[in-house]
C-alpha positions as CSV (number, residue, x, y, z in Angstrom):
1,X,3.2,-21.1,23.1
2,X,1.4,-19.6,19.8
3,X,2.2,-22.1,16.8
4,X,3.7,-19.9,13.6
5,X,1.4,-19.0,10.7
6,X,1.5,-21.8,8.1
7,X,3.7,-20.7,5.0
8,X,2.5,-20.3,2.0
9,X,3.6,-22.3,-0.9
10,X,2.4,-20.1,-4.5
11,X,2.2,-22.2,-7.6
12,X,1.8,-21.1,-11.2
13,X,-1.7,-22.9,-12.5
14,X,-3.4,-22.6,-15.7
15,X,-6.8,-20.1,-15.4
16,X,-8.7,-23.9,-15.9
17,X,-7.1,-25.4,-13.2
18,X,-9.7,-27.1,-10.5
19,X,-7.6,-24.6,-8.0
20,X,-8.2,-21.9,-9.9
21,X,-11.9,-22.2,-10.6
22,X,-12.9,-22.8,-6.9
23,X,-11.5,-19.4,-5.8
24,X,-13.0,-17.9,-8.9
25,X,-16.1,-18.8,-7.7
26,X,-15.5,-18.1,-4.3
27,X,-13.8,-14.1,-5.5
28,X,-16.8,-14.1,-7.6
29,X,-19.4,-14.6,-4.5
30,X,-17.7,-11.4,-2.7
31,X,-18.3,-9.1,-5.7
32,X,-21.9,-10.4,-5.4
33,X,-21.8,-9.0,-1.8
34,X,-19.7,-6.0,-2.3
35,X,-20.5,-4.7,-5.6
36,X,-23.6,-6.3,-5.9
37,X,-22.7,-8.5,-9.0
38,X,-20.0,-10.9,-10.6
39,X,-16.9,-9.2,-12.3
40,X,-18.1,-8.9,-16.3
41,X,-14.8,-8.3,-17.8
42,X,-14.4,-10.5,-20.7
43,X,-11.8,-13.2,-19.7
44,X,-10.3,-16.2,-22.2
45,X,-8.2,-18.6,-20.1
46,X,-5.6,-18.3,-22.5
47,X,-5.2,-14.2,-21.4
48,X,-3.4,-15.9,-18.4
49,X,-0.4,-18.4,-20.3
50,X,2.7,-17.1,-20.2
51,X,4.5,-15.1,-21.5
52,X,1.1,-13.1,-21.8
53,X,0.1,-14.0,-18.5
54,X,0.0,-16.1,-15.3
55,X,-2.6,-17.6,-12.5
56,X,-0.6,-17.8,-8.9
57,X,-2.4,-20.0,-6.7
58,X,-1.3,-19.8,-2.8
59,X,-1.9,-23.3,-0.9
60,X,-1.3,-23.9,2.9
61,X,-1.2,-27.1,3.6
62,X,-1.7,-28.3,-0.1
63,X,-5.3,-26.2,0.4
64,X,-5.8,-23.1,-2.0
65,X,-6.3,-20.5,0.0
66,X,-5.4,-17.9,-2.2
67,X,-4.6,-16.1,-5.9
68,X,-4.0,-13.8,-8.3
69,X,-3.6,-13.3,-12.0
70,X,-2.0,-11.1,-14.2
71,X,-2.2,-10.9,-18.2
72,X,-0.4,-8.5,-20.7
73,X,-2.4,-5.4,-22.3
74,X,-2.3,-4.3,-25.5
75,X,0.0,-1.6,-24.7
76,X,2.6,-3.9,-23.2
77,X,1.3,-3.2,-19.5
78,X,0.4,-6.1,-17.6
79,X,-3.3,-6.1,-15.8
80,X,-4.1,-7.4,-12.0
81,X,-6.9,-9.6,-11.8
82,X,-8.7,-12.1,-9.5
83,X,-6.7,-11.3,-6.6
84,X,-8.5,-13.3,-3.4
85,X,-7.4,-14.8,0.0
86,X,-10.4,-16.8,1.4
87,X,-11.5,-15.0,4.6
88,X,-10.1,-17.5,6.7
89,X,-6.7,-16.9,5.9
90,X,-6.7,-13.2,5.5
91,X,-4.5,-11.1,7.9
92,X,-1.9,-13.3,7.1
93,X,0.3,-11.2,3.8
94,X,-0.6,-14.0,2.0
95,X,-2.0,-11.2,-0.8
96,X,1.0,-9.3,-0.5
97,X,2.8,-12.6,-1.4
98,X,1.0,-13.3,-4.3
99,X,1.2,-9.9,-5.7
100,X,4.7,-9.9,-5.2
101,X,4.7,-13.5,-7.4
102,X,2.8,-11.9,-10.0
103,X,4.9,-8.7,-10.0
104,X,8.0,-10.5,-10.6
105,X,6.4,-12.7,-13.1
106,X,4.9,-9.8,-15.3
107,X,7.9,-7.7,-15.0
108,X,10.1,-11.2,-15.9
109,X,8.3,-11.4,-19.0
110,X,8.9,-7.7,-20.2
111,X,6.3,-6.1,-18.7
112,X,7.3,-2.8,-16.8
113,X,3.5,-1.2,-15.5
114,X,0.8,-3.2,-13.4
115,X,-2.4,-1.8,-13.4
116,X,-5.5,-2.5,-12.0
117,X,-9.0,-1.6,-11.6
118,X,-10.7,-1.9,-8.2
119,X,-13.6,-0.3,-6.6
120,X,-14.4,2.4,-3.9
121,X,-16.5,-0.1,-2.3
122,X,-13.5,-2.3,-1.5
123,X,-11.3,-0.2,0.7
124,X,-9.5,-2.9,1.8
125,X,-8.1,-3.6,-1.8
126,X,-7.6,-0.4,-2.1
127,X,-5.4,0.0,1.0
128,X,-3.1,-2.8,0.3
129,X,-2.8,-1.7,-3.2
130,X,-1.9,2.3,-2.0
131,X,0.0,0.4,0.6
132,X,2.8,-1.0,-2.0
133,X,3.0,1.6,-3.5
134,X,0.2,2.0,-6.5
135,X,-0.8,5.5,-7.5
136,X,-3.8,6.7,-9.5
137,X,-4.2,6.7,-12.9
138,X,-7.0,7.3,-15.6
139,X,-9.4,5.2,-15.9
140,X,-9.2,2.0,-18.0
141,X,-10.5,-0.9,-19.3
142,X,-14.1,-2.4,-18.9
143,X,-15.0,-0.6,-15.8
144,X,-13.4,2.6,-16.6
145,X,-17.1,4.3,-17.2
146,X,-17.8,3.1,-13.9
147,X,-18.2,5.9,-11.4
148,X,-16.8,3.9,-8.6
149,X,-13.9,2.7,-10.8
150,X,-10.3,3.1,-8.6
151,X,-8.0,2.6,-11.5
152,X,-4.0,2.0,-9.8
153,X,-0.5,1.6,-11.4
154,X,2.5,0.4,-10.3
155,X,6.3,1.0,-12.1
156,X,7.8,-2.6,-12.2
157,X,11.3,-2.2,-10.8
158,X,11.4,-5.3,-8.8
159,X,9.7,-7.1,-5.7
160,X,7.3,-5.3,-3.2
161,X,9.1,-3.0,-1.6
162,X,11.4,-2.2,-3.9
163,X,11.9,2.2,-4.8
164,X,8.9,2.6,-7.1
């Protein structure tokens, strides 16, 4: 008899948090293999302390296995970043749980949009993303030169799965 998948237990940590900085590094190696180089955009830790921001960190088995990170725009709209599951755990919805964290946490502190900016070379980003209901927009932000920019949105009505 197959053994259930381990749950996921997500935990708000501050962007400096050991936790945090290992899967940095680790999200930071794939965009060296997908993109061909780190993410650039400028990024303070304090962009991600509420109520301008949060870090979700997803542990199985008091392991962090994945993350997420929103912080609030200028215009009020919050901004995805450093969404990752360590390959070992993917397949799982473990990044559709910690979206859904995030969602409720930037909509829980007045945001109403999530945006994001992605790339065509990451399909499989782009495909969960479409998946929950993210739509195109205009470019944005520090990539939105970028020819390979995929710049999404989401309306903030709730959880995943919620009418958007």
């Amino acid at each position: 008899m197959q053994q259930p998948a381990p749950a996921l237990a997500i935990e708000r940590r501050d962007y400096s948090h050991p936790d945090t900085r290992r899967l940095v590094e680790q999200l930071q190696n794939l965009y060296v293999r997908i993109y061909g180089g780190p993410d650039e955009t400028p990024i303070d830790d304090s962009d991600f302390s509420p109520p301008h921001g949060a870090v979700a960190v997803g542990y199985v088995d008091g392991e962090p296995v994945a993350m997420g990170a929103w912080r609030r725009m200028s215009d009020g709209k919050a901004e995805l970043k450093r969404m990752f599951v360590v390959d070992s755990f993917r397949g799982r919805g473990f990044s559709r749980a910690v979206l859904s964290w995030l969602e409720e946490s930037a909509y829980e502190h007045g945001s109403t949009v999530m945006m994001l900016e992605t790339n065509e070379n990451h399909p499989s980003a782009i495909a969960l993303y479409r998946s929950v209901g993210y739509r195109d927009v205009p470019h944005f932000g520090f990539y939105a030169s970028n020819p390979m920019t995929v710049s999404l949105a989401r309306v903030l009505r709730g959880p995943i799965g919620a009418s958007s």
